[in-house]
N, C-alpha and C positions, 0 to 999 in steps of 0.2 A: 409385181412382176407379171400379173396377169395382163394378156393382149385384149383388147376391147369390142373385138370382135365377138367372144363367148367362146371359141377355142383353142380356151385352156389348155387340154391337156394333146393338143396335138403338139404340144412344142417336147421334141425327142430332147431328156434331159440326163447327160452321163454322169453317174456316179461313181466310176473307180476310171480315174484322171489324174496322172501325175503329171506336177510340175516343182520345178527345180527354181526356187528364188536366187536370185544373183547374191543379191547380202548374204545368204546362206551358205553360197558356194564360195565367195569369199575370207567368211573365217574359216574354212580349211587351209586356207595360206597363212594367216596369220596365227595360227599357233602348229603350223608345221612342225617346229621341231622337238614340240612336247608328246603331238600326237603322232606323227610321221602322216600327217594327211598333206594331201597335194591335189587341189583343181587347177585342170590345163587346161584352156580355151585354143581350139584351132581351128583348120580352114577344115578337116575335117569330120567335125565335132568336139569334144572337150570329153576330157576326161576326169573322173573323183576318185582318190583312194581316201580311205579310213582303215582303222586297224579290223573291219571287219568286212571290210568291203572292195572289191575293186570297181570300175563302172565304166564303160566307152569304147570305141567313139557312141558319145548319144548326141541326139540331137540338138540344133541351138531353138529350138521352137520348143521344146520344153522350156527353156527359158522364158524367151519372147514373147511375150503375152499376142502384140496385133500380128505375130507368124500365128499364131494359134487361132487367132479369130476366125482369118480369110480361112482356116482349114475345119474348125468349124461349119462355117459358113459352106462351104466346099461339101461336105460329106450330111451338110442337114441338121445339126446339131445346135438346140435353143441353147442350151446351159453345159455346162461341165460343172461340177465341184472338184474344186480343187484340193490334191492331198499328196503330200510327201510321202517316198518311199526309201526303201533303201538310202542312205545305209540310218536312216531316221537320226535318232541323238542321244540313243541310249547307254552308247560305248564311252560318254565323256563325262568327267568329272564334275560337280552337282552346278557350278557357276555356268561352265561353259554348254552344258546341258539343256541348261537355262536357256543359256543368250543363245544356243542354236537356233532352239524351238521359236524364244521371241522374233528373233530375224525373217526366220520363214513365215511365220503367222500373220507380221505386219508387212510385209509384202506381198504376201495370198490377200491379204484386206486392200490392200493398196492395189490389188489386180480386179478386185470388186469394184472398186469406188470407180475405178477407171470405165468399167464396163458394168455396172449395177443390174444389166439384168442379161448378162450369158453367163456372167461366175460367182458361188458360194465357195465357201471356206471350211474344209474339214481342219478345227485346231491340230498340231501338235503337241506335244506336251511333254516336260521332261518324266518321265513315269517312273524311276526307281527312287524320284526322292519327290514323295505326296506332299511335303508343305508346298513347294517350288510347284508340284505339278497344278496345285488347288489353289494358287494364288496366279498362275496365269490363265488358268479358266475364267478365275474369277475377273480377271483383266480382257481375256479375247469374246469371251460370252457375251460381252456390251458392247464389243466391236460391230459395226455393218459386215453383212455378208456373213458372219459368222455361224453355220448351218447344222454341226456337229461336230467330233472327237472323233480323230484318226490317231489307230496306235497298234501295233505288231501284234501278231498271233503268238510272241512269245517276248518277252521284255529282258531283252540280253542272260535268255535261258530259262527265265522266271515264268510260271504258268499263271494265267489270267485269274485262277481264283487264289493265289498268295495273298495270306491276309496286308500285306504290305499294300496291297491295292486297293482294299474295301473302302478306304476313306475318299477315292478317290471317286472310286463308283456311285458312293453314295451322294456326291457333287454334282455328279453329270447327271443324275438320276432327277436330284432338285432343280436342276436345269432344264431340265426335260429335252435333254440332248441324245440324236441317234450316236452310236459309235460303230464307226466302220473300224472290220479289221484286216491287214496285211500281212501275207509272212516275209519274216526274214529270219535269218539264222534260223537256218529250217534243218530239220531232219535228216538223219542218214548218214552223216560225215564221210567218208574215204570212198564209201560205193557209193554215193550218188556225184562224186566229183568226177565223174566221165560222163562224156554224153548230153552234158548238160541237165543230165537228172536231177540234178536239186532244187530245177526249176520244174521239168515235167513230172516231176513225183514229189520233190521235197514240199516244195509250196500247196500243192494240193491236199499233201498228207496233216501240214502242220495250222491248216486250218480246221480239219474235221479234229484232230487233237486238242485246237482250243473250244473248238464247239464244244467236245468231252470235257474239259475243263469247267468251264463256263457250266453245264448241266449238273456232271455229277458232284461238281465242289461247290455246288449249291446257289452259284452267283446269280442265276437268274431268279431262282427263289427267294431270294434275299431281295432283289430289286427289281418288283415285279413290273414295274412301269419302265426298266432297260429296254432297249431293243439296239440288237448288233446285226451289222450285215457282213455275212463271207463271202470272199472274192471266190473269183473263176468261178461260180454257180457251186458254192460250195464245198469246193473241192472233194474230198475223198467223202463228205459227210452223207449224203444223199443217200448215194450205192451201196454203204456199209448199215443205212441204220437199222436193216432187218436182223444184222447180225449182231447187232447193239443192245438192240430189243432182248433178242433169244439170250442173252448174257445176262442181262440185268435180272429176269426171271432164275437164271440156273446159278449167279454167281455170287456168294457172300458182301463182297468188295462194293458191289452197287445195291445191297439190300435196301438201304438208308433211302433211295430215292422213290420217293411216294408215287409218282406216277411213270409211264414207259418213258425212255426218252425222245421216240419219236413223237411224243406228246407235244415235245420243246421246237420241234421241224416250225412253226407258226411264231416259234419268239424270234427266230431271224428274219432278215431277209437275205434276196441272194440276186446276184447281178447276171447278166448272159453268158459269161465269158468261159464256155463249152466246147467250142469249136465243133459243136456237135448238135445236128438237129434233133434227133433221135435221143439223145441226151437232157436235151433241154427242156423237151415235151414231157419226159419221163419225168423231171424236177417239179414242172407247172402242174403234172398232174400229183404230186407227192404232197405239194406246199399251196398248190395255188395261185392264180396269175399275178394274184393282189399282191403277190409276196417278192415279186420277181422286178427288177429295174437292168436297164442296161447300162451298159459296163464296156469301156474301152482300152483301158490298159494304156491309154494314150500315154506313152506313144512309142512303146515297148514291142518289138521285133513278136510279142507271144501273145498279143490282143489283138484287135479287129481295126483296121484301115478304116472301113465305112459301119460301126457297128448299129446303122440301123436294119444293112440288109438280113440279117439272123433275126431281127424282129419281123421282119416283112414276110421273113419266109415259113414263119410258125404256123400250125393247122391250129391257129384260136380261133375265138368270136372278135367280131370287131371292138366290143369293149374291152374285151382281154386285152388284146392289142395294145389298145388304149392305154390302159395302165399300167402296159409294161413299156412302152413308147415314152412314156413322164408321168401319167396319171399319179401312181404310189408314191413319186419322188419328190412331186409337188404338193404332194399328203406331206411327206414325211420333213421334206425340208424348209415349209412350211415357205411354199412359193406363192 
């Protein structure tokens, strides 16, 4: 993927980019009446239920792969990796689980081969049933494009260090696969359903929660070669870990963990998506520029139109810059 000019890492490469595969939106019609799921295509935009989800109008260029390019193209962007969100495949029974996940996977491949060097492939994976979930790894991991492991900050309620999951981590680990994570079925229930808070608080909050997960139930310990990235610039993790810290020193419950857990701030990374300049600096200076990749949310009403300008407008060095333009993501995703 490297340009032959020498630079590399000027090509801006987003890593939190959703897209929606057609095959995938299509078996929501075909077992409608088991699930009550429904995808509508319209003039304007389509819409998806699942029993945990409602979605739309969204866009047909989350579809679209060449609408995606020219916009791409349009806002300056080398790469996108590509990742399912909402309402992912954890609410369906262990077959169609499966076939969700496989659908989306080999069409995210299929949007690689098309385009080999503007898109990689965060897998999906059916995650409440580990033989299923460790035998499509073992399947999309020899795929092209295939770049890492996308999968919720909570698994249809389940926290990321249930031992139900250890076999699976210990997979991606042998793989030497990043795992980004997303929330859904987020936090809060009846009060965050106004306002849209379950998105301006719920999703923020239920990232720094699996970050807690992940740290104090020991999962990064366990698999010290993991490395997870939390969307929106970490959500609530950053701001709170002074108060994380002072807890772990004063409170029984987290004695067991050998070292602070702001210790752990360096086992993630974390993408732009801040809306906040003041914010964002605050982060770089917490974690590091090396640690930081930009993030689009594409192409979600609550991320960034052109998200190179939040990178433009940061008080770094120009290497900084650099690395958070694509440098670390071309480390990471091995471009």
């Amino acid at each position: 993927m490297d340009d032959h000019s020498g630079h590399v890492h000027d090509r801006a490469i987003d890593i939190h980019a959703h897209y929606f595969a057609q095959s995938y939106l299509d078996l929501f019609n075909e077992q409608r009446e088991k699930y009550g799921t429904d995808y509508r295509p319209g003039k304007d935009g389509w819409h998806l239920k699942s029993p945990i989800a409602e979605m739309g109008p969204l866009p047909n260029r989350m579809v679209d792969i060449k609408e995606r390019v020219a916009e791409m193209d349009a806002t300056s962007i080398a790469v996108q990796a590509l990742s399912l969100t909402m309402p992912m495949v954890y609410w369906a029974e262990p077959e169609f689980s499966h076939k969700l996940a496989r659908a989306w996977n080999d069409d995210a491949v299929a949007a690689h081969k098309a385009y080999p060097d503007r898109f990689v492939v965060f897998a999906t994976l059916p995650m409440l049933h580990p033989d299923r979930a460790i035998d499509e790894l073992n399947r999309v991991s020899k795929l092209p494009g295939v770049r890492g492991v996308y999968m919720g900050t909570n698994i249809d309620g389940r926290d990321l260090d249930d031992p139900l999951f250890a076999p699976i981590f210990a997979r991606i680990e042998a793989l030497d696969l990043p795992v980004f994570l997303h929330p859904q079925q987020t936090v809060g229930g009846k009060r965050l359903g106004v306002f849209y808070l379950s998105n301006f608080l719920g999703n923020p909050f239920d990232s720094a929660i699996a970050a807690c997960h992940l740290i104090f139930g020991g999962v990064l310990d366990r698999h010290p070669k993991l490395q997870f990235n939390l969307p929106h610039a970490g959500g609530a993790l950053p701001g709170l870990i002074g108060r994380i810290d002072h807890g772990w020193k004063m409170r029984p419950e987290t004695r067991h963990l050998a070292n602070a857990p702001s210790t752990y701030l360096r086992r993630f990374t974390y993408d732009t998506i801040s809306h906040s300049l003041p914010i964002m600096e605050f982060i770089i200076s917490m974690v590091g520029a090396d640690r930081i990749m930009i993030g689009s949310d594409y192409c979600f009403d609550m991320g960034y139109e052109r998200p190179r300008e939040m990178v433009d407008r940061l008080r770094v060095s120009t290497a900084d810059r650099a690395l958070i333009r694509g440098g670390t993501a071309a480390k990471i995703l091995k471009l």
